[in-house]
C-alpha positions in Angstrom: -140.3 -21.0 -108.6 -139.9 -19.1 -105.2 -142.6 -18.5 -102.8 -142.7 -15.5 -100.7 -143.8 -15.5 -96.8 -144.0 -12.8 -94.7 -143.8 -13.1 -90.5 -143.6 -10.3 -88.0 -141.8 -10.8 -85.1 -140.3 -9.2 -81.4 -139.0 -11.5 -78.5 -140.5 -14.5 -79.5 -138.3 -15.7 -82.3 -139.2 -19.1 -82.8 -141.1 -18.8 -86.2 -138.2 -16.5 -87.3 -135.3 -19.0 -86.5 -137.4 -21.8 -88.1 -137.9 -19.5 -91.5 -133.7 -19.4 -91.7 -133.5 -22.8 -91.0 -136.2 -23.6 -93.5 -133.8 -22.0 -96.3 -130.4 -23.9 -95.1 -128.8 -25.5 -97.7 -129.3 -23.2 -100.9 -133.1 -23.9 -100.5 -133.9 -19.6 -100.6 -132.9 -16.3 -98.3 -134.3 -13.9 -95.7 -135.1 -10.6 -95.8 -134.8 -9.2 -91.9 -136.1 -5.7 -92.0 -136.9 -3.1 -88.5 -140.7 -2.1 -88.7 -140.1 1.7 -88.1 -142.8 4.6 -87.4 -143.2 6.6 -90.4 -143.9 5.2 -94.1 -140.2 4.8 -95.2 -138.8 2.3 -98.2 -137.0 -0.2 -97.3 -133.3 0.3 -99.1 -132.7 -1.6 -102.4 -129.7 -1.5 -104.7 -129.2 -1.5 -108.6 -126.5 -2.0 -111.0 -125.1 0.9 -109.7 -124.6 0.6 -105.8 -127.7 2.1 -103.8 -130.5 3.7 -105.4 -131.2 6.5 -103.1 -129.4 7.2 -99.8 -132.1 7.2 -97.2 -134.6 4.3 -96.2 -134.6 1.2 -93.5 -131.9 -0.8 -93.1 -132.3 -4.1 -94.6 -129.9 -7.5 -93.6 -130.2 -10.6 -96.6 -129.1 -13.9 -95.6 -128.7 -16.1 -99.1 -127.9 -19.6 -98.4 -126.1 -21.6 -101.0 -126.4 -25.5 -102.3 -124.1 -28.1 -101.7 -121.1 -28.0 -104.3 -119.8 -31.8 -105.2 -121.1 -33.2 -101.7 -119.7 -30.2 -99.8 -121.9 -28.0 -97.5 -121.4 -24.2 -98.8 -121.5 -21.3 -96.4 -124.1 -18.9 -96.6 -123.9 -14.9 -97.3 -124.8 -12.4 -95.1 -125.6 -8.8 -96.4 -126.3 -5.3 -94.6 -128.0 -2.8 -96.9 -126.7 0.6 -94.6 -126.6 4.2 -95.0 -123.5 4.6 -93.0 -120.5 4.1 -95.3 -117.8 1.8 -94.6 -117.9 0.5 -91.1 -114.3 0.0 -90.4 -113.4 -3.2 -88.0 -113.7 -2.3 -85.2 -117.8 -1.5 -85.9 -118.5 -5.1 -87.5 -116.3 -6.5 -84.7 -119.3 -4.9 -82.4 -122.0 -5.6 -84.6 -121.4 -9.3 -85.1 -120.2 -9.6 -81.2 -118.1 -12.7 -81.6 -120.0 -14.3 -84.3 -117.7 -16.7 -86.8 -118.8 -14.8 -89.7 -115.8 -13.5 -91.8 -116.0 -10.0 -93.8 -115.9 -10.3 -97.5 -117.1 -6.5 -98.1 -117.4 -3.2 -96.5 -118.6 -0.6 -99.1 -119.7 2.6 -98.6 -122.2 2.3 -101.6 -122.9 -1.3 -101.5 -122.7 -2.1 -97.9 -121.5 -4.8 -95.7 -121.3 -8.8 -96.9 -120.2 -10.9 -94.7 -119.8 -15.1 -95.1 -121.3 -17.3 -92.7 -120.3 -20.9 -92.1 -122.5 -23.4 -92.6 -122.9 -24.9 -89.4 -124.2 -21.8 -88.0 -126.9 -21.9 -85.5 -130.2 -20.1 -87.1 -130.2 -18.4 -84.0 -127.3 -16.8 -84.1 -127.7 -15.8 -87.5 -130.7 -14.3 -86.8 -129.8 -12.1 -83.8 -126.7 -10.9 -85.8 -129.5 -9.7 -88.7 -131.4 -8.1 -85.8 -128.5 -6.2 -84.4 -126.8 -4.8 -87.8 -130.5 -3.6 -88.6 -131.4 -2.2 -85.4 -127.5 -0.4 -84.7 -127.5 0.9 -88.4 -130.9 2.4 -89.1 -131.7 5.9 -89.1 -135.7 5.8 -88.7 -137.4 5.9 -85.5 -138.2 1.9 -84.9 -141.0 0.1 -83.5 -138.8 -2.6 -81.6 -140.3 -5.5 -84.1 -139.1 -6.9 -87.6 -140.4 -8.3 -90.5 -138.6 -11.3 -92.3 -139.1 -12.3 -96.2 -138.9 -15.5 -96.8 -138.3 -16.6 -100.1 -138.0 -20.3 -100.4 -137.6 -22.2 -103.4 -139.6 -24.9 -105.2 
């Protein structure tokens, strides 16, 4: 079972940083997501790649279990309208974080792998960036995280 909580955050990160820290270790994933202006859907995929080619900008962290005593690292994902991104543009976006690029799809979007030692923090500010520096709605300078942890 997986239960869903919702926060709403701008400078103060605390409760934000505690949320990924609360799913380290394969125990769930965050949803980061920019509140914007107007009433615009977030971006989702299917089977297919994206859905439709226009909503907010939406960065999933999904942390993985332990494998045979052995910390796993976790992934990152960018849901984006822009295409592929090219290096030099994730080089900007993740600004010297250790996260190494697994994908960079124009349909699918950007997937990057972050080790496991990772600070929260970090993690956190790199979701805020890719979502603020990739979405094409007018935002309100606060996200929303989804946290889905499991049970």
């Amino acid at each position: 079972m997986t239960t869903p909580h919702s926060i709403s955050f701008s400078s103060d990160r605390t409760e934000a940083i505690a949320s990924i820290e609360s799913v380290a270790a394969g125990r769930g994933w965050c949803n980061v997501v920019p509140n914007v202006v107007d009433d615009v859907d977030d971006l989702k995929v299917n089977f297919l790649g994206l859905r439709k080619l226009e909503g907010v900008t939406v960065a999933t962290l999904v942390t993985s279990p332990p494998r045979r005593g052995r910390v796993m690292p976790s992934s990152l994902g960018v849901l984006h309208t822009r295409g592929r991104l090219g290096r030099a543009r994730i080089a900007e976006l993740i600004d010297g974080a250790p996260f190494r690029v697994t994908q960079d799809h124009n349909q699918r979007g950007l997937l990057l792998e972050v080790p496991a030692d990772t600070p929260a923090a970090l993690v956190l500010e790199v979701m805020c960036r890719c979502t603020t520096a990739l979405c094409d709605v007018a935002m309100t300078g606060t996200w929303r995280l989804d946290r889905y942890l499991r049970e």
